[in-house]
Residue frames relative to the residue before (quaternion, step in Angstrom):
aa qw qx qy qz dx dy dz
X 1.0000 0.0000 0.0000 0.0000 0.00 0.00 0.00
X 0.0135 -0.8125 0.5818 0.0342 3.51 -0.52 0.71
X 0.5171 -0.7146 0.4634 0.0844 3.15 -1.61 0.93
X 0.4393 -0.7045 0.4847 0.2751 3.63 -0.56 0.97
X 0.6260 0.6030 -0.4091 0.2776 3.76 0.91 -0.69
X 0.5236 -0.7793 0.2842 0.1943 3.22 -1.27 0.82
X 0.4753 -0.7260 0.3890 0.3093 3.53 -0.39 0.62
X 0.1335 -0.8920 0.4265 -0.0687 3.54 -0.43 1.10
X 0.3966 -0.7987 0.4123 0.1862 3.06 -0.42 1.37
X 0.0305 -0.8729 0.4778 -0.0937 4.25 0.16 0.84
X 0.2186 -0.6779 0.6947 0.1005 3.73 -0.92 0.75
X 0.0470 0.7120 -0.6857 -0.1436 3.64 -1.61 0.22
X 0.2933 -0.7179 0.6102 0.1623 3.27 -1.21 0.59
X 0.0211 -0.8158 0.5778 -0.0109 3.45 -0.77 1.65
X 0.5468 -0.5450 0.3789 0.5103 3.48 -0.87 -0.06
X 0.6015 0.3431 -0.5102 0.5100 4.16 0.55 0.97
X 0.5052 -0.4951 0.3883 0.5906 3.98 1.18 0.40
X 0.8671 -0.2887 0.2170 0.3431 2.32 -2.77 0.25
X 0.1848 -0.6164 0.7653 -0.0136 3.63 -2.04 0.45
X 0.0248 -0.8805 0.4718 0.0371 3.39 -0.16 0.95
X 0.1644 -0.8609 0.4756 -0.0748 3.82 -0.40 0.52
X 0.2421 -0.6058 0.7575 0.0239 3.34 -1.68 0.24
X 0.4105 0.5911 -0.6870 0.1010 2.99 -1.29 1.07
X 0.5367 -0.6158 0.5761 0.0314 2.92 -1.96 0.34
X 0.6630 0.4862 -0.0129 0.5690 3.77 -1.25 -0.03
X 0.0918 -0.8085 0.5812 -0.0057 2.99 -2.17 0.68
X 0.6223 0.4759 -0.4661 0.4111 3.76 -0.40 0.31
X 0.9258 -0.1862 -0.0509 0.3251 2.93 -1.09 -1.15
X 0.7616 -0.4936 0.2149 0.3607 3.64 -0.69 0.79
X 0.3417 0.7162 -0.6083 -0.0160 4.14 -0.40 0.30
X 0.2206 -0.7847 0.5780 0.0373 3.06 -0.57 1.43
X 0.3262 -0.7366 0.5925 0.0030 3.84 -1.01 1.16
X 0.2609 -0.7740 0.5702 -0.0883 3.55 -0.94 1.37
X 0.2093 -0.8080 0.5499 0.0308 3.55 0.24 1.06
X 0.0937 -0.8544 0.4319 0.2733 3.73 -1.36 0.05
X 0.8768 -0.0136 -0.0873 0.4726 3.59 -1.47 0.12
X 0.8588 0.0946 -0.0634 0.4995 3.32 0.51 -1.11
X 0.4136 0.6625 -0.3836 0.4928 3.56 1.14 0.40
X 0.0952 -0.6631 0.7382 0.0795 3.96 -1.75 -0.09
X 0.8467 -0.1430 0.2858 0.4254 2.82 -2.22 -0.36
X 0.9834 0.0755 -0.1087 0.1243 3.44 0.18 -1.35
X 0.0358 -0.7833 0.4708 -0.4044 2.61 1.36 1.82
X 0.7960 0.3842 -0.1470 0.4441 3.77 1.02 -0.73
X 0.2695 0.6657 -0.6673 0.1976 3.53 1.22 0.59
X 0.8163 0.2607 -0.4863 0.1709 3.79 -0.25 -0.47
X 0.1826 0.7052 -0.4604 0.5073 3.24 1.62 0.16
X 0.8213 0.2715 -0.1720 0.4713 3.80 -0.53 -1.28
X 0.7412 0.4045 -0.3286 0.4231 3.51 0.21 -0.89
X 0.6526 0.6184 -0.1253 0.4195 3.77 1.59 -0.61
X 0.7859 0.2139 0.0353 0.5791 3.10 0.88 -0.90
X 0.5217 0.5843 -0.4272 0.4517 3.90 1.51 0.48
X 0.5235 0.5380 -0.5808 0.3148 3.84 0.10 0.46
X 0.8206 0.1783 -0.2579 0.4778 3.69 0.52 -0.43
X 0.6236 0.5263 -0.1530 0.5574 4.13 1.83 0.12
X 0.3808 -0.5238 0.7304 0.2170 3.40 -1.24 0.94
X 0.0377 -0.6780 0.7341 0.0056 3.60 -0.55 0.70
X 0.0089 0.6002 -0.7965 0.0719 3.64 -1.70 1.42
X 0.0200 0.7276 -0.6839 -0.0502 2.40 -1.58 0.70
X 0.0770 -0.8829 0.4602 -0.0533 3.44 -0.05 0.87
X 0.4338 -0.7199 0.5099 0.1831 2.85 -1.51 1.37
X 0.3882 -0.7917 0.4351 0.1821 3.11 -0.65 1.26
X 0.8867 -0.1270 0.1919 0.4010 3.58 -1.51 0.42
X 0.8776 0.0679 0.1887 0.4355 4.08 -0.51 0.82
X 0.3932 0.4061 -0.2558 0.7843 3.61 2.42 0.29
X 0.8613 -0.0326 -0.0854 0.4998 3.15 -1.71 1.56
X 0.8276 -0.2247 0.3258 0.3981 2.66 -1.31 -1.54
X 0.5601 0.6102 -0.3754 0.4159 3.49 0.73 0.15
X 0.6919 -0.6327 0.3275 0.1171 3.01 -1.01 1.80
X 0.4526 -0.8161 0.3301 0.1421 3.30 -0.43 0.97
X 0.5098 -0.6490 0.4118 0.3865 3.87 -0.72 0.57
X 0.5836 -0.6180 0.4055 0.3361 3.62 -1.10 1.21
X 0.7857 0.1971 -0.2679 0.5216 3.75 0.32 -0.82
X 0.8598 -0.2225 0.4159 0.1958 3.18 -2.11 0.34
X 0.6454 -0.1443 0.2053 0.7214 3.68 0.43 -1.49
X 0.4315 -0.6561 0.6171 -0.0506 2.97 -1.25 1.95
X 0.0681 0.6679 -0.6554 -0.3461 3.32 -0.77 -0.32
X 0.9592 -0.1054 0.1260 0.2303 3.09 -1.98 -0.49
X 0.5977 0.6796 -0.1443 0.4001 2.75 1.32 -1.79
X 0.7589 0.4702 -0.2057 0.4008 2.81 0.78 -1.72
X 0.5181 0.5258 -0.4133 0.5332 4.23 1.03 -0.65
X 0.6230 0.6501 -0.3215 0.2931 3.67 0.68 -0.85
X 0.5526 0.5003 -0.1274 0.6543 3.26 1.49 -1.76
X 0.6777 0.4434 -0.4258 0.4036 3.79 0.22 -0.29
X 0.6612 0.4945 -0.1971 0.5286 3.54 1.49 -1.07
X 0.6630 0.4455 -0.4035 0.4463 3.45 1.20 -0.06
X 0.5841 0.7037 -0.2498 0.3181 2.76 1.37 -0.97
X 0.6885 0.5559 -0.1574 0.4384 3.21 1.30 -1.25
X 0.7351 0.3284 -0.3394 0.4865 3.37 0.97 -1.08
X 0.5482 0.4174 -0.5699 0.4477 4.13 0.84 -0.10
X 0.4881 0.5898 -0.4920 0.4146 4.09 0.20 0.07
X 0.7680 0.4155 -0.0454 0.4852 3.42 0.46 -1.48
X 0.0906 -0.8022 0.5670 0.1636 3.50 1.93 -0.24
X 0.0277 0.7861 -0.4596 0.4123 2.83 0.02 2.44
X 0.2800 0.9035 -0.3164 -0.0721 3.41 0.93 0.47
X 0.7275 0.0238 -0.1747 0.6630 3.43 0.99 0.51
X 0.0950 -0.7588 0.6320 -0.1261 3.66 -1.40 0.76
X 0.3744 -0.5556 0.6654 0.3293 3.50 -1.38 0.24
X 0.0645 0.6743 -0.7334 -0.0578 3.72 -1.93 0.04
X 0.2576 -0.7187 0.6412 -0.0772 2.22 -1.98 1.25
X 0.1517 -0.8364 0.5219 -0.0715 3.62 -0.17 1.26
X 0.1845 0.7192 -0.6569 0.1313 3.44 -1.40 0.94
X 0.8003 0.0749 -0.3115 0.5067 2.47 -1.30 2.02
X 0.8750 -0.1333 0.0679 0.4605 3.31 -0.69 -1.33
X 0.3406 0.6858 -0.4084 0.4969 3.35 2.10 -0.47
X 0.6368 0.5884 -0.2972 0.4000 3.68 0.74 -1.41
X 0.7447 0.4159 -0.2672 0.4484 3.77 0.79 -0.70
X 0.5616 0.6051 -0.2852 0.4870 3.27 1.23 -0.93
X 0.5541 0.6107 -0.3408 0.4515 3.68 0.77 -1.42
X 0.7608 0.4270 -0.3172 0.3718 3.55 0.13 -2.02
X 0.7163 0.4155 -0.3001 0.4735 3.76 0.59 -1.21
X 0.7075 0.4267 -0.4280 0.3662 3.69 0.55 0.11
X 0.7223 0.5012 -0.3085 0.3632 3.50 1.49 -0.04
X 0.3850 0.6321 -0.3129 0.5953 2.76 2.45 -0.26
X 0.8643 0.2682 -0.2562 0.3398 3.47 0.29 -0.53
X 0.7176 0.3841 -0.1134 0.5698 3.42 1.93 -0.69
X 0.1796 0.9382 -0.2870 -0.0718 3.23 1.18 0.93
X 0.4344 0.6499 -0.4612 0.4197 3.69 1.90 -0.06
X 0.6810 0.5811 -0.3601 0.2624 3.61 0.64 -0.93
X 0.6267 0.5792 -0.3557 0.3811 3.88 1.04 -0.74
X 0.1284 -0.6420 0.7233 0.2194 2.99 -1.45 0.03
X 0.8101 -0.2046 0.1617 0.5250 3.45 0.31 -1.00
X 0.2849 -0.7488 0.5984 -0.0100 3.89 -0.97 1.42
X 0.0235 -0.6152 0.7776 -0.1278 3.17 -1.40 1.40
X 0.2090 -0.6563 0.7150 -0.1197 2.66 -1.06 1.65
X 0.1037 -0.8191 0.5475 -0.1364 2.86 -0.96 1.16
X 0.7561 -0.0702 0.1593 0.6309 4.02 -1.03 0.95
X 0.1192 -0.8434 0.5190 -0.0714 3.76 0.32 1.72
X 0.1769 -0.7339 0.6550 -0.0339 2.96 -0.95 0.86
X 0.0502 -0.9089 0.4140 0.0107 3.39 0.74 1.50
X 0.7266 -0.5133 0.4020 0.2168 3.57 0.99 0.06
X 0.1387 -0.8406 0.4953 0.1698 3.89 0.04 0.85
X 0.2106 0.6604 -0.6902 0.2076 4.02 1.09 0.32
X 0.6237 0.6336 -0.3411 0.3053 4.02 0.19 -0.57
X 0.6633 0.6163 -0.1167 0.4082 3.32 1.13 -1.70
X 0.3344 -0.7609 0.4289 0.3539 3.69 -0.28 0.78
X 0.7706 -0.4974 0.1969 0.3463 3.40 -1.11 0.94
X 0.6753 0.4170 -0.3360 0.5071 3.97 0.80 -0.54
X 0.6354 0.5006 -0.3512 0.4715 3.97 0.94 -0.17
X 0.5587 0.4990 -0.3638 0.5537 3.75 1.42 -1.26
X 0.6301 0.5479 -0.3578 0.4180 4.11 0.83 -0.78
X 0.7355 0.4112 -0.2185 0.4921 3.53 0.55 -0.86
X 0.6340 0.4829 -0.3320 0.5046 3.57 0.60 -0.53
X 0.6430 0.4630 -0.2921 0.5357 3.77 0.92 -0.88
X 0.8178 0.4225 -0.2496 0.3005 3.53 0.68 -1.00
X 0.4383 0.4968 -0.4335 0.6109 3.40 2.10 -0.18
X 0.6733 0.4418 -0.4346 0.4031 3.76 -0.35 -0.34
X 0.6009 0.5438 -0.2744 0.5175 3.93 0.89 -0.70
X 0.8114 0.3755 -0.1754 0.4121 2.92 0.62 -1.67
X 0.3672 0.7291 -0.4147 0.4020 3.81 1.16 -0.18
X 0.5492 0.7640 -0.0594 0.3334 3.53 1.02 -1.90
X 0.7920 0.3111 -0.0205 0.5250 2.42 0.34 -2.22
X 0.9568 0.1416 -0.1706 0.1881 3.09 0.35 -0.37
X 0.4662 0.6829 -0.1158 0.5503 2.70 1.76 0.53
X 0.2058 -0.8802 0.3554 0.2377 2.62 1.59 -1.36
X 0.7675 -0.4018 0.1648 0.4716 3.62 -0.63 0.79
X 0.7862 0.4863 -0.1006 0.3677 3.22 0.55 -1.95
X 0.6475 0.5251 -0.1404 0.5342 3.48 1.50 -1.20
X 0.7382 0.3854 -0.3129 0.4568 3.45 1.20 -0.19
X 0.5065 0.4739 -0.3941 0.6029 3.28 1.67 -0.16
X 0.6131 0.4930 -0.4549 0.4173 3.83 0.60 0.19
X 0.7234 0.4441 -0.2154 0.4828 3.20 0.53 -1.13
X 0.7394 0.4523 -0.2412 0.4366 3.99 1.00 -0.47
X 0.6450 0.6387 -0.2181 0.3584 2.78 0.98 -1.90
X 0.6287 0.5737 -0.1873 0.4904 4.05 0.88 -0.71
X 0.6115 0.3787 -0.3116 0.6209 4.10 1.01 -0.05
X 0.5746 0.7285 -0.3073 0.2114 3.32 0.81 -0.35
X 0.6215 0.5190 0.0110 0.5868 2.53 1.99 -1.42
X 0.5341 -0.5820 0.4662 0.3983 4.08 -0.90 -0.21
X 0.6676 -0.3470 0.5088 0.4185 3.48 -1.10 -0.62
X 0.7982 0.2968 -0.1037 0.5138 3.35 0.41 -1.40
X 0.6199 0.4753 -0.4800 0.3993 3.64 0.46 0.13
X 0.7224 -0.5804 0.2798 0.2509 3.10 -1.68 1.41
X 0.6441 -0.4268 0.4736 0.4226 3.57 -1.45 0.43
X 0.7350 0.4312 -0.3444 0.3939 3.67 0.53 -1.12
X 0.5676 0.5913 -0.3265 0.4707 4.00 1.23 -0.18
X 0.5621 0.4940 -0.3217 0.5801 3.46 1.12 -1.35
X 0.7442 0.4325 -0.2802 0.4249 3.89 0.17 -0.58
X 0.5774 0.5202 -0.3785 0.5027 3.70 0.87 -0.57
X 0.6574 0.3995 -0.3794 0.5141 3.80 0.88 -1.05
X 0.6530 0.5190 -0.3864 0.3936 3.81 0.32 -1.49
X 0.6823 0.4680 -0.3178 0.4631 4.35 0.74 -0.93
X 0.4930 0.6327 -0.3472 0.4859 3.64 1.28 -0.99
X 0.7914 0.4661 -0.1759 0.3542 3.59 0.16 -1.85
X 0.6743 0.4369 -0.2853 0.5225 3.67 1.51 -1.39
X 0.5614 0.6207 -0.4251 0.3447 3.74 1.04 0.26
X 0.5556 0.5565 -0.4230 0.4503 3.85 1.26 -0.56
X 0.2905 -0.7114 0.5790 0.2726 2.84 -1.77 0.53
X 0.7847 -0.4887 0.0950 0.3694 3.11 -1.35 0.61
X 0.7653 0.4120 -0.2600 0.4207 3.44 1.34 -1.67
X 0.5841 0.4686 -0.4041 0.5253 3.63 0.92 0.20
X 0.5345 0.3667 -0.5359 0.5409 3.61 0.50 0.24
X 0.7924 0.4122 -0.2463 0.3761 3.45 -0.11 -0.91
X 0.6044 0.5115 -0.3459 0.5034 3.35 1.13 -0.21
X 0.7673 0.3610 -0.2082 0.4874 3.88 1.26 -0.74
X 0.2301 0.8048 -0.3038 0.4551 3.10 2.33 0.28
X 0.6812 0.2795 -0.0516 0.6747 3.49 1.04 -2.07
X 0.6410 0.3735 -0.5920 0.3149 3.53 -0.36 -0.03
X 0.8633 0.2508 -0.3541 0.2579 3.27 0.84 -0.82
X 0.1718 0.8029 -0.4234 0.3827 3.46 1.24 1.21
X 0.6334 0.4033 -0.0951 0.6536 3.13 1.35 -1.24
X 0.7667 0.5267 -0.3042 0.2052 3.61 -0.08 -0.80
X 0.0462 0.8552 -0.5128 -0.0597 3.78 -0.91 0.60
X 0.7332 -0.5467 0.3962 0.0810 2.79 -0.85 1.58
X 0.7824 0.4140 -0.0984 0.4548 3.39 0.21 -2.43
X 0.5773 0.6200 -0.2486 0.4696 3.73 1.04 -0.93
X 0.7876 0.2965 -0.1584 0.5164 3.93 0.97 -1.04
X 0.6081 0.4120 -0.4303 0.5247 3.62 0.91 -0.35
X 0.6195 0.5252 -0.4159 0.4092 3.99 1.07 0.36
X 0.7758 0.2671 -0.2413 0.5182 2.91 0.85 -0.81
X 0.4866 0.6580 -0.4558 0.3500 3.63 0.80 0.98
X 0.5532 -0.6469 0.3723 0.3700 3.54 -0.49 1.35
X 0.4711 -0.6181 0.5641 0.2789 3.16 -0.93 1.18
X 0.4169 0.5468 -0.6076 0.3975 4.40 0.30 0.10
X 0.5651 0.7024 -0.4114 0.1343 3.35 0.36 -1.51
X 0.0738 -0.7327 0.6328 0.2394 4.43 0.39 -0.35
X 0.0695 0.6906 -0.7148 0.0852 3.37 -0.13 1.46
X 0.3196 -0.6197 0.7149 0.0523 3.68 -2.35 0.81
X 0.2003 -0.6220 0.7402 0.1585 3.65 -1.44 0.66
X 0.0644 -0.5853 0.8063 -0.0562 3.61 -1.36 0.59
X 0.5503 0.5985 -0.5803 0.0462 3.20 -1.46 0.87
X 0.5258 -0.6573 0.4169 0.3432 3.93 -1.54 0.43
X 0.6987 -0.4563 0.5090 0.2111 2.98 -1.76 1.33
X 0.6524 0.6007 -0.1075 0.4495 3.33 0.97 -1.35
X 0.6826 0.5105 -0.3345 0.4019 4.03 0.73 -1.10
X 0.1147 -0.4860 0.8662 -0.0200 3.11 -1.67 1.60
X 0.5815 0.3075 -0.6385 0.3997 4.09 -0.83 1.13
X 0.7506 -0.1413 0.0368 0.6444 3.81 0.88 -0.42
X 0.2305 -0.7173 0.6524 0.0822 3.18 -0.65 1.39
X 0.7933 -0.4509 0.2621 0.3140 2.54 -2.51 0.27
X 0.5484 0.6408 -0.4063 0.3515 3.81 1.03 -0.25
X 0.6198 0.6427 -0.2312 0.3865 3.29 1.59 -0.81
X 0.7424 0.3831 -0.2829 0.4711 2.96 0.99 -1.60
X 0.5860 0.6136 -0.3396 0.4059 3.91 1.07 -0.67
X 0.7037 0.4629 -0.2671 0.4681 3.67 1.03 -0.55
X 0.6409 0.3147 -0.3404 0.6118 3.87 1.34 0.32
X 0.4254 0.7118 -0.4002 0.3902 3.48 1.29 0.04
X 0.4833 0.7718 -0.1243 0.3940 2.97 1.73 -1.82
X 0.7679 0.4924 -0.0308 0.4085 3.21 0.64 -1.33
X 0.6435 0.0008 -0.1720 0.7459 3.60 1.84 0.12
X 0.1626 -0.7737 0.6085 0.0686 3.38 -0.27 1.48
X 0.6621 0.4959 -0.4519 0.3340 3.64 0.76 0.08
X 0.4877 0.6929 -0.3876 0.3632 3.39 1.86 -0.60
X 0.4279 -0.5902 0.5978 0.3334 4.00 -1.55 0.65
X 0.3399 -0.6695 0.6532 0.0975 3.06 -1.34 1.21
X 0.0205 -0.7716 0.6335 -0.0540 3.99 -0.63 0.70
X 0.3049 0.6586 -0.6816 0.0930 3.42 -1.15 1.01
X 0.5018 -0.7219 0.4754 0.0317 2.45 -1.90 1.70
X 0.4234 -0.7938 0.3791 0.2163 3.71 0.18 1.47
X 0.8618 0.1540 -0.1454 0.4608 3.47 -0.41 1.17
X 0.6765 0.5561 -0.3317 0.3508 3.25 1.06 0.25
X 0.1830 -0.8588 0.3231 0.3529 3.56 -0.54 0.26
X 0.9267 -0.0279 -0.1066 0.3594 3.44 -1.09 -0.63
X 0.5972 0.3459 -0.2543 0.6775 3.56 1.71 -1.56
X 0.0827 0.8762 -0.4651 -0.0956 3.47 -0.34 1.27
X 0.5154 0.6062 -0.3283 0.5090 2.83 1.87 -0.05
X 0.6329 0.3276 -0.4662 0.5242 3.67 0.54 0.11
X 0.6076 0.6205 -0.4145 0.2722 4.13 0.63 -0.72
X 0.7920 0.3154 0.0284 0.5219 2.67 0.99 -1.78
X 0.1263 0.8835 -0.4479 -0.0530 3.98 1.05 -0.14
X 0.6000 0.5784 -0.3282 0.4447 3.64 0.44 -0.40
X 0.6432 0.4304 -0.2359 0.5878 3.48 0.78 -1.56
X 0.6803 0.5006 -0.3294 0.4220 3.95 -0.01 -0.90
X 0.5270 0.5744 -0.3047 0.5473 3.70 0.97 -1.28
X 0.6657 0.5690 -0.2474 0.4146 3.25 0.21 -1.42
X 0.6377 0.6062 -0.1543 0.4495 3.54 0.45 -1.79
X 0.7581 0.3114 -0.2105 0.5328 3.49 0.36 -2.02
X 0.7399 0.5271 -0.3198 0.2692 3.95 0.47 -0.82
X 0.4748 0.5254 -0.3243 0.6272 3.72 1.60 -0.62
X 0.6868 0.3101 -0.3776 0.5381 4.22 0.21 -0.37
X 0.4823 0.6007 -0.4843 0.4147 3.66 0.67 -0.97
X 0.8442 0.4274 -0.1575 0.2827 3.43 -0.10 -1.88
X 0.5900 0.5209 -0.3640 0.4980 3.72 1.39 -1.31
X 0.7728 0.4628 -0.3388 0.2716 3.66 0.45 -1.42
X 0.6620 0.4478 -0.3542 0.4856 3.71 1.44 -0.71
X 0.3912 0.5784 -0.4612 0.5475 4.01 1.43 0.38
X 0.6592 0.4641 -0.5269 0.2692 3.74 0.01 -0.58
């Protein structure tokens, strides 16, 4: 079902600076969590899909677009959290659903772990669980290929060389390009700054210590080489009561590949969780 409302391009001023966004739609609040190499408008069908009965944000997180960058070097988690609180007390937001993908997905968990009045109901999506696990010469190399890409490659050349896995096999030339234009849009110190947080960050560690009340969803593709299915099933682990959903044949951006099915996915959890 798609929504006629228009998609609107919106700044907020919080007390960590400006947060810029898109959203769509009115009522209650679904706020959208983009990753590493991803933004706001990665979620038109998300916004343009899921806005007849939802304010739909999506927001460009910390050091993305226009939004004001984190103060240190390597942020952790915490700190994206405070940016997500930050935003929704601006927008005098007091509770909301999220949706997270990828690194959005890590951010999400540590903001409901830490911000637990605000949720209603978390999809986590294509997890990005965070290398806090990974012994210290693997967390180095993984951080230093994502940097190094950048550097040398440069913005555009690393959205070439990345931007393309993102996507399945079977998904159209005009998709493979939406991710590859999406990726050559970050800037450098906010990539590299959400680079090290998610060096540091763990996933498995917040979806434990998160009140079991919480109605939390897994989404992910059959299809994803950036986190495969072993990934998204091993933070799954961690709420055995949570539905596990995977979309056969998609890959990592599964919400732009596969948009209809995902809609679908986020809008059946949307509806049960505001029933309870």
């Amino acid at each position: 079902m798609a929504a006629s409302s228009l998609i609107r391009e919106c700044v907020a001023e919080t007390k960590g600076g400006r947060i810029s966004y898109r959203e769509a739609g009115g009522g209650p609040v679904l706020l959208l969590l983009h990753g590493i190499g991803s933004g706001a408008r990665s979620w038109t069908a998300q916004l343009q899909g899921l806005s007849d009965a939802r304010r739909v944000i999506a927001w460009n997180a910390p050091g993305y677009d226009s939004s004001t960058p984190l103060v240190p070097d390597a942020p952790d988690v915490q700190s994206y959290a405070e940016a997500i609180q930050s935003l929704l007390d601006a927008l005098s937001v007091a509770r909301c659903d999220i949706v997270g993908h990828s690194l959005g997905a890590l951010m999400a968990a540590r903001f409901v772990c830490a911000f637990p009045k605000y949720i209603r109901t978390l999809t986590l999506a294509g997890c990005a669980i965070g290398h806090a696990r990974y012994d210290a010469s693997e967390r180095a190399r993984l951080l230093q290929s994502r940097i190094g890409d950048v550097e040398d490659l440069g913005v555009r050349g690393m959205a070439e060389k990345r931007g393309p896995r993102l996507v399945s096999g079977t998904a159209s030339e005009e998709m493979r390009r939406q991710v590859v234009e999406t990726m050559a849009s970050v800037h450098p110190h906010g990539y590299a700054q959400a680079s090290r947080m998610l060096s540091q960050g763990d996933m498995l560690g917040d979806l434990e210590a998160m009140s079991a009340d919480i109605p939390v969803q897994f989404i992910y593709g059959s299809a994803d080489v950036i986190t495969p299915p072993d990934v998204n099933l091993k933070a799954a682990v961690m709420r055995p009561r949570a539905p596990v959903h995977v979309i056969e044949g998609a890959g990592h951006a599964l919400y732009v590949e596969r948009a209809e099915e995902f809609n679908a996915l986020v809008r059946a959890f949307l509806e049960a969780g505001h029933a309870r």
